[in-house]
C-alpha positions in Angstrom: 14.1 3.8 12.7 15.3 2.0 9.8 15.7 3.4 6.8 12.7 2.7 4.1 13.4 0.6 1.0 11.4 -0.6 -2.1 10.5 -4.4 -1.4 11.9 -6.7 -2.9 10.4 -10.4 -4.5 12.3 -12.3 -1.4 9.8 -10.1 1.0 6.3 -11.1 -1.0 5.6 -13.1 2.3 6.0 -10.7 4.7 4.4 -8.2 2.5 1.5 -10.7 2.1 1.7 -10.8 5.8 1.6 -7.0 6.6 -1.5 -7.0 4.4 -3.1 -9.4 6.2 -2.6 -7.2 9.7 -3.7 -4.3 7.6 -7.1 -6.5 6.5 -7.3 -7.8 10.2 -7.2 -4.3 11.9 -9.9 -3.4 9.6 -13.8 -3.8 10.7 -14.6 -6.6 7.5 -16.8 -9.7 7.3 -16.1 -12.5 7.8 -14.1 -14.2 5.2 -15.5 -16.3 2.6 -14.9 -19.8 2.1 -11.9 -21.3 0.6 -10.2 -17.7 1.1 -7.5 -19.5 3.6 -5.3 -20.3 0.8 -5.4 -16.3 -0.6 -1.9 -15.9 0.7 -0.8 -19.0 -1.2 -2.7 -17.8 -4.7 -1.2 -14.6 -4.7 2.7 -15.4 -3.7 3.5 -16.1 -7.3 1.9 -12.8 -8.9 3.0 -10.8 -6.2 6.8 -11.9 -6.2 6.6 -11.0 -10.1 5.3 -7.2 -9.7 8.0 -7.0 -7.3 10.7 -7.7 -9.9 9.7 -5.2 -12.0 11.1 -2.1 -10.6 10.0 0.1 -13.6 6.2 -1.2 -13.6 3.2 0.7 -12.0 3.0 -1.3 -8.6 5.1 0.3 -6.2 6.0 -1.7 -2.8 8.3 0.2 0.3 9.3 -1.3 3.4 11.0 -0.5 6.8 13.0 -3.6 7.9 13.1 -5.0 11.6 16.5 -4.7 12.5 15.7 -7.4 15.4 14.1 -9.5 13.5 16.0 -9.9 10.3 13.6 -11.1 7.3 10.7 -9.2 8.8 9.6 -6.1 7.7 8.0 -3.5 10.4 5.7 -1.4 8.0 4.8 -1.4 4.2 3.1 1.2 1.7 2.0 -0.2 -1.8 0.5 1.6 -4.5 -0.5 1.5 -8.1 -0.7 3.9 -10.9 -3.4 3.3 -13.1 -4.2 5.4 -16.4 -7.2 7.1 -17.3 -8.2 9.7 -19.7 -7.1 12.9 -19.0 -9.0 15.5 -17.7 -8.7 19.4 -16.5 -6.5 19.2 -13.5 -5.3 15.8 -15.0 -4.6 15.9 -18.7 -2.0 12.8 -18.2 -4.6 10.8 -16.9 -2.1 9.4 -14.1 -4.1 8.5 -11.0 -2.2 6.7 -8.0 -3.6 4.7 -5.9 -2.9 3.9 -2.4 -4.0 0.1 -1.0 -2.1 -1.3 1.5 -0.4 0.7 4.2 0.3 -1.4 7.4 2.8 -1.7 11.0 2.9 -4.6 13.4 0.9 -3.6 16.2 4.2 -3.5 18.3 6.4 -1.2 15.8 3.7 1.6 15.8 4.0 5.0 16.6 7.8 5.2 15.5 7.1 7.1 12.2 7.6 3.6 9.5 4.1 4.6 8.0 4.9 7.7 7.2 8.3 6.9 5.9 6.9 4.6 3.8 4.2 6.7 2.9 6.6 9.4 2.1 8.4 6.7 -0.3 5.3 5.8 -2.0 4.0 9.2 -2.7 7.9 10.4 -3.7 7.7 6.9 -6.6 4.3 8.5 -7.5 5.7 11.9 -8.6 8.4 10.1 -10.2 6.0 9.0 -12.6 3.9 12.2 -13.4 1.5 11.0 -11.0 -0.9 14.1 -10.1 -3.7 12.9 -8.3 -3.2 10.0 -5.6 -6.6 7.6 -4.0 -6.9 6.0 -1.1 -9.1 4.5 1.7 -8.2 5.4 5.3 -9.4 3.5 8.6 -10.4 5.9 11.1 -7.1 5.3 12.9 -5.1 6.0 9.8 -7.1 9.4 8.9 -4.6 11.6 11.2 -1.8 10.2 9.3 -3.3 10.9 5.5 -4.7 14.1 6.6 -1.2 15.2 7.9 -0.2 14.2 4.4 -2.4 16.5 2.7 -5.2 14.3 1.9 -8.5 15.5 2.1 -11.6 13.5 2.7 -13.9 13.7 -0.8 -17.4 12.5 -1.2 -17.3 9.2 -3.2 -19.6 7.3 -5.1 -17.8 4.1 -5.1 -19.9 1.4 -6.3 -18.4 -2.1 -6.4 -19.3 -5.7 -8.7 -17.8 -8.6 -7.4 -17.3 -11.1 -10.6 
């Protein structure tokens, strides 16, 4: 396996494209119109939160050696601020969002060793408490991690 590396701006199009594997695997509607060009739109932005190594939007990668310029498998995560709270006083809260493999570099151990990356830049920061959303395939992974599954309220406002 290759060894896992924070991403760099010069892969925002594969990681845009690892995302988009990560959105296709997952059971969603059908996408809305004009969303096409989403890969396009976010380029820019995403290319500038990966030039800031010390900001809260972590990236990691595993290269494909046989493929050079392709990545295999990405983790990306935030770390978003909120008041502090018993068990949290910092208010740090991570926040996991796009973990993805090419269907044909699976089962080699890249999610995990991005994973591992990710959650390693989260402690780095006083991070205490780390979200995410897991696919049914991906539960066995997180669980293995020592994430628990937690009732949720999420409500959500599109604007």
């Amino acid at each position: 396996m290759s060894p896992v590396r924070r991403a760099l701006p010069a892969d925002a199009a594969e990681v845009l494209r690892l995302r988009q594997v990560m959105i296709d695997s997952l059971a969603a509607p059908a996408p809305s119109p004009g969303s096409a060009d989403w890969h396009a739109e976010s380029l820019p932005g995403l290319r500038r939160r990966l030039a800031e190594p010390d900001g809260d939007f972590g990236a990691f990668v595993v290269d494909r050696p046989e493929r050079p310029g392709t990545l295999a498998a990405l983790a990306v995560g935030t770390v978003e601020y909120r008041i502090g709270r018993a068990g949290n006083p910092l208010g740090t809260v991570g926040f996991v969002f796009s973990v993805a493999t090419d269907p044909d570099a699976r089962r080699r151990g890249h999610a995990r060793a991005c994973m591992d990356a990710l959650l390693e830049w989260f402690r780095e920061r006083g991070v205490r408490q780390v979200h995410l959303t897991a696919s049914a395939e991906a539960e066995p992974l997180y669980a293995s991690l020592g994430f628990r599954p937690k009732p949720d309220p999420l409500m959500e406002l599109l604007l």
